[in-house]
Backbone as ProteinMPNN parsed JSONL, in Angstrom:
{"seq_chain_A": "XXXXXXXXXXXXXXXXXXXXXXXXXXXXXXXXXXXXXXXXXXXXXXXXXXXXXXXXXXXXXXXXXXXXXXXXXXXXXXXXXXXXXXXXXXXXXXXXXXXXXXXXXXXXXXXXXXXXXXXXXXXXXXXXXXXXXXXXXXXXXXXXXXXXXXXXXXXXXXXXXXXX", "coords_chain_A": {"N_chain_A": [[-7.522, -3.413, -20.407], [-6.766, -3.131, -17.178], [-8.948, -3.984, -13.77], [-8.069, -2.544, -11.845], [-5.426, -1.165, -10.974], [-1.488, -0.98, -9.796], [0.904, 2.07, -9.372], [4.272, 2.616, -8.902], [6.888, 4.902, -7.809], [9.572, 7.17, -7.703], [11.138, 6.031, -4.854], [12.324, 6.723, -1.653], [14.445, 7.086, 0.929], [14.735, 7.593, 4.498], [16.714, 8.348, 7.587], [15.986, 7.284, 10.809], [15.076, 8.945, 12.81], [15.763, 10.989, 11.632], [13.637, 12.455, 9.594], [12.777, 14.201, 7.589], [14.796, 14.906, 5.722], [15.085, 13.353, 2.568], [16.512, 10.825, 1.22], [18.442, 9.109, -1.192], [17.415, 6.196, -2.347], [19.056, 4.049, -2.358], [20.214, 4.548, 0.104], [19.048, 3.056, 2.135], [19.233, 1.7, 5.067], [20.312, -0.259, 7.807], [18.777, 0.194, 9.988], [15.93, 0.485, 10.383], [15.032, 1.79, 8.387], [12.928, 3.431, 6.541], [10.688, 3.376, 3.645], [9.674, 5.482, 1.194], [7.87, 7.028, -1.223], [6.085, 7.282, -4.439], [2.8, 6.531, -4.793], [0.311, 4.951, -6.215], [-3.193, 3.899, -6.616], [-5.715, 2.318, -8.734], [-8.604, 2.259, -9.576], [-10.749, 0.743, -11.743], [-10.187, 3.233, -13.472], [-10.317, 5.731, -11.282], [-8.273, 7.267, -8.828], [-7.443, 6.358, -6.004], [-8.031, 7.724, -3.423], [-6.055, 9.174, 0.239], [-3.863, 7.738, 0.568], [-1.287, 8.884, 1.301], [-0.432, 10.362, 4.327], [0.728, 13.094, 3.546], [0.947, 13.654, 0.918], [1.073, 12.419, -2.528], [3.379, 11.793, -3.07], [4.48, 11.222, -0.975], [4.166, 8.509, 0.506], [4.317, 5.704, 2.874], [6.306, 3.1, 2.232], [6.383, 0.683, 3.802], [4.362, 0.397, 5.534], [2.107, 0.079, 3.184], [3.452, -2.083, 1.267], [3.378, -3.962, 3.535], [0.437, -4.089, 4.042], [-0.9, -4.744, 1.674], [0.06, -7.112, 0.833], [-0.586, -8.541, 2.984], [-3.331, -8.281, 2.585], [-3.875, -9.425, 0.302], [-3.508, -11.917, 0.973], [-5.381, -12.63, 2.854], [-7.945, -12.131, 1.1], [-7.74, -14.176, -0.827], [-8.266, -16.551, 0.555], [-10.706, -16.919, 1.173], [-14.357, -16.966, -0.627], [-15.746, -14.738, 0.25], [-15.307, -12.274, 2.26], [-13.313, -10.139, 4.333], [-11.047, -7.332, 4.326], [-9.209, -4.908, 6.425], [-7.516, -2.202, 6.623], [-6.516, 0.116, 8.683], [-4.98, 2.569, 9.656], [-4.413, 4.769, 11.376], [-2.824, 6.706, 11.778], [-2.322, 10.361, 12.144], [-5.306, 11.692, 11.812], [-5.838, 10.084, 9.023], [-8.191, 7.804, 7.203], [-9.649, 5.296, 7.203], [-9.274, 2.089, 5.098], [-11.333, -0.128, 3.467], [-11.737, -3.332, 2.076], [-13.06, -5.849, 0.296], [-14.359, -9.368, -0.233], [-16.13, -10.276, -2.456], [-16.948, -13.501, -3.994], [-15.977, -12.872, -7.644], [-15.759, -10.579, -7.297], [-14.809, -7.403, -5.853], [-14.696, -5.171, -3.667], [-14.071, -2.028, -2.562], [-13.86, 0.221, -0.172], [-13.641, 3.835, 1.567], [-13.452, 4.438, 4.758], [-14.538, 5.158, 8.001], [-11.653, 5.513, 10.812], [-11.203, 3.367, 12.992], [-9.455, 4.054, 15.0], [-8.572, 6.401, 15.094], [-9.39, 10.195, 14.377], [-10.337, 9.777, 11.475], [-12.099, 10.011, 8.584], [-14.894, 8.402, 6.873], [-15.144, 8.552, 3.506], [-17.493, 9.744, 1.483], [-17.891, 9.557, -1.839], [-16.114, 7.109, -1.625], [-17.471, 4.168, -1.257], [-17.778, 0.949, -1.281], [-16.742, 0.902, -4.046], [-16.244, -1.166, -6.89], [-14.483, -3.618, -8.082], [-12.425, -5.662, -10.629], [-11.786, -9.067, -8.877], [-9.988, -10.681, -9.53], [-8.479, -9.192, -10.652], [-7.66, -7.552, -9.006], [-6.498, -9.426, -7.46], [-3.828, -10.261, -9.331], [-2.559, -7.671, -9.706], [-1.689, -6.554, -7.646], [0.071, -8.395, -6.972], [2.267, -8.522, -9.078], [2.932, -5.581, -8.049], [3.593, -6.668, -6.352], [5.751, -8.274, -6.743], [7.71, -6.526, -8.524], [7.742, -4.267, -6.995], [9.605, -5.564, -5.086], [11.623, -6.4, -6.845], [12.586, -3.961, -7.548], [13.692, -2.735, -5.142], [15.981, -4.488, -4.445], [17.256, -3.726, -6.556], [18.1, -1.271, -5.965], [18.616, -0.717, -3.353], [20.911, -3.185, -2.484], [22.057, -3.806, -0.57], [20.386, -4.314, 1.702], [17.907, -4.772, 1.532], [16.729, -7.452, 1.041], [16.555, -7.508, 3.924], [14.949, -5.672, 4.498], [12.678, -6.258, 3.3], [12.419, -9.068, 5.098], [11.621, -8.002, 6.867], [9.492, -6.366, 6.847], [7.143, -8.027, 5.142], [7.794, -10.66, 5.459]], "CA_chain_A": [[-7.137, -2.599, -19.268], [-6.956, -4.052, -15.887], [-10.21, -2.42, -13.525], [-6.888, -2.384, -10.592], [-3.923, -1.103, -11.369], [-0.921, 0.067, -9.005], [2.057, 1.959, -9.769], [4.81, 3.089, -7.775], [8.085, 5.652, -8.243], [10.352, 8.284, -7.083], [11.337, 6.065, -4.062], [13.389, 7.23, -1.303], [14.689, 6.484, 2.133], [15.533, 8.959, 5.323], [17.561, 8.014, 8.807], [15.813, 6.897, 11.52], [14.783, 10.032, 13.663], [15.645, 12.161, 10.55], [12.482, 11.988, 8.625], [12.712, 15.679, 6.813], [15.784, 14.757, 5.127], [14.581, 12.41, 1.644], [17.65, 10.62, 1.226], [17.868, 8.758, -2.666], [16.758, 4.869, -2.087], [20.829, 3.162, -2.162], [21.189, 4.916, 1.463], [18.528, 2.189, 2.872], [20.124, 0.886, 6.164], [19.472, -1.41, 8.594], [18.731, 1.033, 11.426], [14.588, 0.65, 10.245], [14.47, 3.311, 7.703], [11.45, 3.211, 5.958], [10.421, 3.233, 1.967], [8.31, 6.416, 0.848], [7.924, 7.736, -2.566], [4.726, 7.577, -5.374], [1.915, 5.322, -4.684], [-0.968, 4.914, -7.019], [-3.813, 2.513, -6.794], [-6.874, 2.912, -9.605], [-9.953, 1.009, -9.477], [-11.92, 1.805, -12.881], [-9.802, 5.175, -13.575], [-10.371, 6.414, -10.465], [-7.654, 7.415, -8.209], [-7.747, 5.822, -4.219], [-7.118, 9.004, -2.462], [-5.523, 9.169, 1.335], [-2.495, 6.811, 0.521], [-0.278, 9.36, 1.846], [-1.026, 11.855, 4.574], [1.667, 14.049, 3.45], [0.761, 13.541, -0.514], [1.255, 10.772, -3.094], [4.667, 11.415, -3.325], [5.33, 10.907, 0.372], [3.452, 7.733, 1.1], [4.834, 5.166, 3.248], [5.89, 1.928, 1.386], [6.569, 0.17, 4.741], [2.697, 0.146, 5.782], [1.203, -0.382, 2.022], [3.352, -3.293, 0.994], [2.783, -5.224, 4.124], [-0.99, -4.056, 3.814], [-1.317, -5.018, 0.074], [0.457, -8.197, 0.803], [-1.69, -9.235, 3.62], [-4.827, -8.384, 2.102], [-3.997, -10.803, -0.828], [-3.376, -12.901, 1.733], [-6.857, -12.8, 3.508], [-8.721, -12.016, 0.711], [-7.559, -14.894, -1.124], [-8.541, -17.085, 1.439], [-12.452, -16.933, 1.062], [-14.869, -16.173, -1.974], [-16.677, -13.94, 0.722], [-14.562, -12.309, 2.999], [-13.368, -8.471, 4.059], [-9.694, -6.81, 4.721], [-9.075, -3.518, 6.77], [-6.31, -1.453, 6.571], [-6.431, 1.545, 9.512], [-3.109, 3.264, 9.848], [-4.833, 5.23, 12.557], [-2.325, 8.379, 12.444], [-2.778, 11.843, 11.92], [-6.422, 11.741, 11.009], [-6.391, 9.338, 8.141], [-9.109, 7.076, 7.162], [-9.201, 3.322, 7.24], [-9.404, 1.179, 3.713], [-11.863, -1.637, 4.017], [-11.421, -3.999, 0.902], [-14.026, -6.98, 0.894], [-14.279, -9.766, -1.623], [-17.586, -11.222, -2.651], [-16.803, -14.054, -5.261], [-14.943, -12.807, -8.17], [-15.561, -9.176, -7.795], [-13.997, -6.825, -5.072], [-14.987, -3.722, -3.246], [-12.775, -0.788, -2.148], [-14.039, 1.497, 0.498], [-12.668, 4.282, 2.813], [-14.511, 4.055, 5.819], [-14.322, 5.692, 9.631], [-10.871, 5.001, 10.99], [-11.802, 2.81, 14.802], [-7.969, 4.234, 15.531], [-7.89, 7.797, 14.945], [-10.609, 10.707, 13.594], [-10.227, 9.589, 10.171], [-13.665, 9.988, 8.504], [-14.99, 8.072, 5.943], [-15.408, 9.195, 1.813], [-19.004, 9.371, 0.582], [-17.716, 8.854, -2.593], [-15.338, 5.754, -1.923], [-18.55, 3.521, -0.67], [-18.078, 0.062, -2.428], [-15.911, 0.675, -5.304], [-15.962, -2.52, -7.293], [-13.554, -3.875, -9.449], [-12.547, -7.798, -10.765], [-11.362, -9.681, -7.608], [-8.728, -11.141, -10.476], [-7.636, -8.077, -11.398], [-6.88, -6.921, -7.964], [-5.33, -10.13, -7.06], [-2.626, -9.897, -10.343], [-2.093, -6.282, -9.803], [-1.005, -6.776, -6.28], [1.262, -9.849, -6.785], [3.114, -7.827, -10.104], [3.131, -4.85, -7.908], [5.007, -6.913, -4.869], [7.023, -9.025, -7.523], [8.204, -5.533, -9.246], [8.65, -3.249, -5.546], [11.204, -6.43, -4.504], [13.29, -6.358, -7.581], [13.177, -2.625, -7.547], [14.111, -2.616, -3.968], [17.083, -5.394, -4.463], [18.516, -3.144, -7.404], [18.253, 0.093, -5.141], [19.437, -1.084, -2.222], [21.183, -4.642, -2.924], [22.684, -4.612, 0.739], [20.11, -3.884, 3.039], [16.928, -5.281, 0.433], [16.358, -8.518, 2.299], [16.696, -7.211, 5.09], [14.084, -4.815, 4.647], [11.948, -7.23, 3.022], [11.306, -9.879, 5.484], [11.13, -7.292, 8.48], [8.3, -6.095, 6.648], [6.192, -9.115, 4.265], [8.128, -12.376, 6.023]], "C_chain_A": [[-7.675, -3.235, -17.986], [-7.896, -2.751, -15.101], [-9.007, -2.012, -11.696], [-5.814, -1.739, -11.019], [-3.177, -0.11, -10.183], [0.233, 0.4, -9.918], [2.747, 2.652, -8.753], [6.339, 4.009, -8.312], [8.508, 6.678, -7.534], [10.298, 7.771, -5.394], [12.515, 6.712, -3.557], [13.131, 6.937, 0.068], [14.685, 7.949, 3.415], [15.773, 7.559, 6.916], [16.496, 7.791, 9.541], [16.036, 8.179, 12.116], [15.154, 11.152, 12.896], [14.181, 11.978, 9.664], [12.491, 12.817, 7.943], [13.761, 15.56, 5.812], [15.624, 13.735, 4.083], [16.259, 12.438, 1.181], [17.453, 9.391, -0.259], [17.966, 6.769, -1.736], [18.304, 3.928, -1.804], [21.309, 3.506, -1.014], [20.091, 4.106, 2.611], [19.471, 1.902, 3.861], [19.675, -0.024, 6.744], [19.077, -0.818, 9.792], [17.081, 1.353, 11.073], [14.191, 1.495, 9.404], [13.157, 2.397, 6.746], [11.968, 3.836, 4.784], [9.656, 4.279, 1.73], [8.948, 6.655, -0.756], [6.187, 7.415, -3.442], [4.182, 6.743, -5.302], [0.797, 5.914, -5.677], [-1.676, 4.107, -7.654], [-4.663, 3.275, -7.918], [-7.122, 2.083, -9.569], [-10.406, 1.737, -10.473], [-11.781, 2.887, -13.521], [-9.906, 5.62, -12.447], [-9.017, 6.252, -9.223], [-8.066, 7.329, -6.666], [-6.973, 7.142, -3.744], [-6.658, 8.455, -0.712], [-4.379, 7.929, 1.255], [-1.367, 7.257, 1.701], [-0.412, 10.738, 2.821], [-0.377, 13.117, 4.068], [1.513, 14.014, 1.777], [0.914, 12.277, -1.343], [2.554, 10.646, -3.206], [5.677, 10.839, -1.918], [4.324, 9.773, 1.113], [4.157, 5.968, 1.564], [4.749, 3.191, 2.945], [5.95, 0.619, 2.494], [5.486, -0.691, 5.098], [1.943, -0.148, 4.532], [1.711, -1.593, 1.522], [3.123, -4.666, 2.064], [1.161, -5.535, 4.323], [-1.194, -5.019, 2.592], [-1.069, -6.158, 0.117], [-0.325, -9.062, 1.893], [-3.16, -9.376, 3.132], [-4.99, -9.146, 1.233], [-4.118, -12.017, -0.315], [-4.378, -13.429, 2.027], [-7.57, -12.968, 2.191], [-8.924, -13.391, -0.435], [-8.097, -16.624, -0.353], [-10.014, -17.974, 1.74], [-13.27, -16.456, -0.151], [-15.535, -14.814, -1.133], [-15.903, -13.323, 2.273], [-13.589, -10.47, 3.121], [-11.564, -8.453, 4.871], [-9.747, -5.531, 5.668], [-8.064, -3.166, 7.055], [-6.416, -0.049, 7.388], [-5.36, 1.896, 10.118], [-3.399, 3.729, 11.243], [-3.692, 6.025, 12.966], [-2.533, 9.514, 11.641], [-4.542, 11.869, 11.015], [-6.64, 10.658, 9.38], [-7.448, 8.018, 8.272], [-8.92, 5.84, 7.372], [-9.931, 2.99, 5.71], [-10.105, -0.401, 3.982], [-11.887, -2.583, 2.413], [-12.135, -5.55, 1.508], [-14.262, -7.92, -0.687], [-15.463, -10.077, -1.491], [-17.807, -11.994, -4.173], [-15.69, -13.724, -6.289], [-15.146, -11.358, -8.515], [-14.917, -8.372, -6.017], [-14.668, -5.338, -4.797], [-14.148, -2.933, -2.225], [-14.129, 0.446, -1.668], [-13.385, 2.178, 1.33], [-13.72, 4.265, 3.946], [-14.038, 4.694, 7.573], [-13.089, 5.142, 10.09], [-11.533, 4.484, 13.083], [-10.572, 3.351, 15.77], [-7.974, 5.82, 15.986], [-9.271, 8.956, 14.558], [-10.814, 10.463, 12.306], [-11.566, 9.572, 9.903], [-13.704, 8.926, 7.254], [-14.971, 9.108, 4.856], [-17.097, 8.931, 1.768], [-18.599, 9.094, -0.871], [-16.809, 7.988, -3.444], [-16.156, 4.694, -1.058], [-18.104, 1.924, -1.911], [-17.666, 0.123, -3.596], [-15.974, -0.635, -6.153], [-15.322, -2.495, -8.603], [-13.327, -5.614, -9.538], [-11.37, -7.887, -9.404], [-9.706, -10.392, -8.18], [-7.737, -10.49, -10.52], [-6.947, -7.14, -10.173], [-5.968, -8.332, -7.856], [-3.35, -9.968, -8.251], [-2.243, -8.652, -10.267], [-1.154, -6.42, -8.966], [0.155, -7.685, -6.526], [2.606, -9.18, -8.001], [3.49, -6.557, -9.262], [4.257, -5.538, -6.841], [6.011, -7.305, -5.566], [7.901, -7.633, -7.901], [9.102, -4.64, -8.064], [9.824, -3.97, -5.158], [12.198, -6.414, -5.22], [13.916, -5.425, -7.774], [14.419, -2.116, -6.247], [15.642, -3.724, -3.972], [17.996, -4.74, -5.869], [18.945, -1.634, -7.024], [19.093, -0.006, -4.062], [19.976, -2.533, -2.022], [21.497, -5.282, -1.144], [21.833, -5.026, 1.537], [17.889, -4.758, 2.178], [15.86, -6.107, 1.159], [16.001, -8.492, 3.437], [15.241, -6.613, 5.416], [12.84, -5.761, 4.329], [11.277, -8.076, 4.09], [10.831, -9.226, 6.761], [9.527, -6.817, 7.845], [7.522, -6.77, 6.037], [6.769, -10.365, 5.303], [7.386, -12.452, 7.628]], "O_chain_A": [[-8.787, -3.737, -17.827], [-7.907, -1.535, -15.294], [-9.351, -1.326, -10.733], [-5.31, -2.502, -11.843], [-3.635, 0.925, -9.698], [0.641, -0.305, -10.841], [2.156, 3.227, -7.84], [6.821, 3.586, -9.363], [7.751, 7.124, -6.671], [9.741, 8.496, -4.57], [13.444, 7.159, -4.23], [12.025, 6.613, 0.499], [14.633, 9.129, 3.068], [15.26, 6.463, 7.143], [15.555, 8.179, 8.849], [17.175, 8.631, 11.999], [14.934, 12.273, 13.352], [14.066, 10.897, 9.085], [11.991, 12.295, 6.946], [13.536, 16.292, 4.849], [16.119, 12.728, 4.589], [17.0, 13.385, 0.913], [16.361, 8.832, -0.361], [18.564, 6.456, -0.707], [18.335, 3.13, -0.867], [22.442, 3.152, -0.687], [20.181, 4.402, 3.802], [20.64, 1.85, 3.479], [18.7, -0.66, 6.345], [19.08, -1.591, 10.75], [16.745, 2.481, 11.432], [13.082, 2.016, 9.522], [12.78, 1.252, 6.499], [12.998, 4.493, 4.631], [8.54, 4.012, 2.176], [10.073, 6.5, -1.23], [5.193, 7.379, -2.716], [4.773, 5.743, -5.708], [0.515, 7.101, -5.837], [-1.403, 3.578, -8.732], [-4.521, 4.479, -8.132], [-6.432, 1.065, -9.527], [-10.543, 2.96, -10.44], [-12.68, 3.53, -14.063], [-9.071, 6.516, -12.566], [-8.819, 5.131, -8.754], [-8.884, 8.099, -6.162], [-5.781, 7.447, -3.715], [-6.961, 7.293, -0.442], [-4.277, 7.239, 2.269], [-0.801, 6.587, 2.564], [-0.484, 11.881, 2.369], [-0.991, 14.177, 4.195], [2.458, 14.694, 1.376], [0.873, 11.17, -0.804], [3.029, 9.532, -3.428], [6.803, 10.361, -1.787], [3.749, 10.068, 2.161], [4.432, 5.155, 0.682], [3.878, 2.356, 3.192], [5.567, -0.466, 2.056], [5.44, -1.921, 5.074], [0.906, -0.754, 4.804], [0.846, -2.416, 1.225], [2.847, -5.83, 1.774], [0.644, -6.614, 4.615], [-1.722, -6.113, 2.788], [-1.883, -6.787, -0.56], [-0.651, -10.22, 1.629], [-3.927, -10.33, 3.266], [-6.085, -9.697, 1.114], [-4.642, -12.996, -0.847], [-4.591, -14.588, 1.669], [-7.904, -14.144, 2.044], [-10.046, -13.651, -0.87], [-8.19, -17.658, -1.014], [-10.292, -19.064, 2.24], [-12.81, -15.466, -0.72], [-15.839, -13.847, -1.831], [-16.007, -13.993, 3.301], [-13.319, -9.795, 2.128], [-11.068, -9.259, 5.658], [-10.857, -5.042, 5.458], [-7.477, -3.85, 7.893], [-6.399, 0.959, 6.682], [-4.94, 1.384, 11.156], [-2.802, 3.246, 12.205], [-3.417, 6.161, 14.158], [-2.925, 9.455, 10.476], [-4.734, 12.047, 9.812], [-7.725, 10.672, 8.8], [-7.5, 7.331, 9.292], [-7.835, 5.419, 7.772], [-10.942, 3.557, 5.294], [-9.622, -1.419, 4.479], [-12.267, -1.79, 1.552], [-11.934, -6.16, 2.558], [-14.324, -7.458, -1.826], [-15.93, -10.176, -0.357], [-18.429, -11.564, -5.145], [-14.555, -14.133, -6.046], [-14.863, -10.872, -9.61], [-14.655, -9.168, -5.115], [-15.061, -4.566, -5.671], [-13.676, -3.388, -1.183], [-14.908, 1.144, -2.317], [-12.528, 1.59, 1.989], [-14.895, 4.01, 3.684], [-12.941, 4.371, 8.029], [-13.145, 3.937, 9.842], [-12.051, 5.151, 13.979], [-10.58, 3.19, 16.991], [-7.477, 6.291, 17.009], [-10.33, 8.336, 14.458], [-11.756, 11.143, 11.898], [-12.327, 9.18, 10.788], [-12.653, 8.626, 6.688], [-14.822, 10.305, 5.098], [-17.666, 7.878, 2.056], [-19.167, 8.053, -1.202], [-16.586, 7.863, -4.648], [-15.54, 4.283, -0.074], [-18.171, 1.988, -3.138], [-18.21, -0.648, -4.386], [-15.276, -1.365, -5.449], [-15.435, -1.844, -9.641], [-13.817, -6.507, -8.847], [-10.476, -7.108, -9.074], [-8.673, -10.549, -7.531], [-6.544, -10.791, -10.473], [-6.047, -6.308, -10.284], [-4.778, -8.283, -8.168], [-2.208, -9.681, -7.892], [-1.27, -8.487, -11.004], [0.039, -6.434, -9.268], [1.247, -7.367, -6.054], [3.789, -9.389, -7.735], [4.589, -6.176, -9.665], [5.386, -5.123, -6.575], [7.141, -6.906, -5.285], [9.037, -7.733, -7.439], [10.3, -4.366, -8.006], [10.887, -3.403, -4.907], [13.366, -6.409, -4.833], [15.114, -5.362, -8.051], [15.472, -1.483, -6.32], [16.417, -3.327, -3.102], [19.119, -5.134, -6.182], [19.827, -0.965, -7.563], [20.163, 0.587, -3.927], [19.287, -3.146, -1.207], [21.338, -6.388, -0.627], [22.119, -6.012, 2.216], [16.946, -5.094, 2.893], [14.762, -5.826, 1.641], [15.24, -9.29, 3.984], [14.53, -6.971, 6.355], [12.031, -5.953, 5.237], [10.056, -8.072, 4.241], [9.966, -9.65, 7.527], [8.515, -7.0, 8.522], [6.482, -6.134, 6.21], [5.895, -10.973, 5.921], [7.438, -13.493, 8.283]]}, "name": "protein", "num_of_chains": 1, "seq": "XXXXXXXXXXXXXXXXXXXXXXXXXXXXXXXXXXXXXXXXXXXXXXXXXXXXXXXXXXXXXXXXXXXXXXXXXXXXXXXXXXXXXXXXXXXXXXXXXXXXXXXXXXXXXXXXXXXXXXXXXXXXXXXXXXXXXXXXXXXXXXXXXXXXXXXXXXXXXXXXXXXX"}
């Protein structure tokens, strides 16, 4: 059992200045709509709370795969070396993710954006630095082919506006 694991499901799209309206994932456009549906990281068994201010089922895949994909990016980069992820709306926290060698630590931490507070007990999480990197890279490989058999037209599109 991997000490990372994401999974993701029940995506879905909405219009551009409709946001209340969850529209099924094949009505992607090119007019910026955004990706939401089920996010879920685990470090160790434990569930990364604040993904989604609105719940896990409404968490925006827009901002987590270009997060998740940058942070592999950086963190990959250095044996010793830290990520931060602060959305900085409606009160959510900021995600600081720091490597040191071949292990990995996951905290939530004061957002510098917004009131977001930290967790007292998401301080340093650690999990294998491996096991996040392969999670992440199966989770982007998997969201793109999902996303290119959901929405075939608009896929690409969506893709490099948000990772390229």
């Amino acid at each position: 059992m991997s000490s990372f694991e994401i999974r993701f499901s029940g995506l879905w799209t909405y219009e551009s200045g409709n946001s209340s309206e969850r529209l099924p994932l094949p009505r992607l456009s090119d007019r910026g709509d955004h990706v939401h549906g089920r996010l879920e990281i685990e470090i160790n068994g434990l569930r990364l709370p604040y993904l989604g201010y609105f719940g896990l089922d409404d968490v925006c895949f827009n901002e987590w795969v270009f997060q998740l994909h940058s942070a592999l990016g950086t963190l990959r980069s250095a044996s010793r070396i830290g990520h931060t992820y602060d959305e900085g709306e409606q009160g959510q926290p900021a995600f600081l993710f720091e490597r040191e060698d071949d292990s990995l630590f996951v905290s939530i931490v004061d957002s510098e954006l917004s009131d977001g507070v930290a967790d007292s007990d998401w301080q340093r999480v650690a999990c294998s630095f491996t096991d996040f990197e392969c999670s992440v890279a199966t989770f982007l490989s998997e969201f793109r082919q999902h996303l290119r058999t959901q929405a075939p037209t608009f896929a690409a599109e969506w893709w490099s506006r948000i990772v390229e």
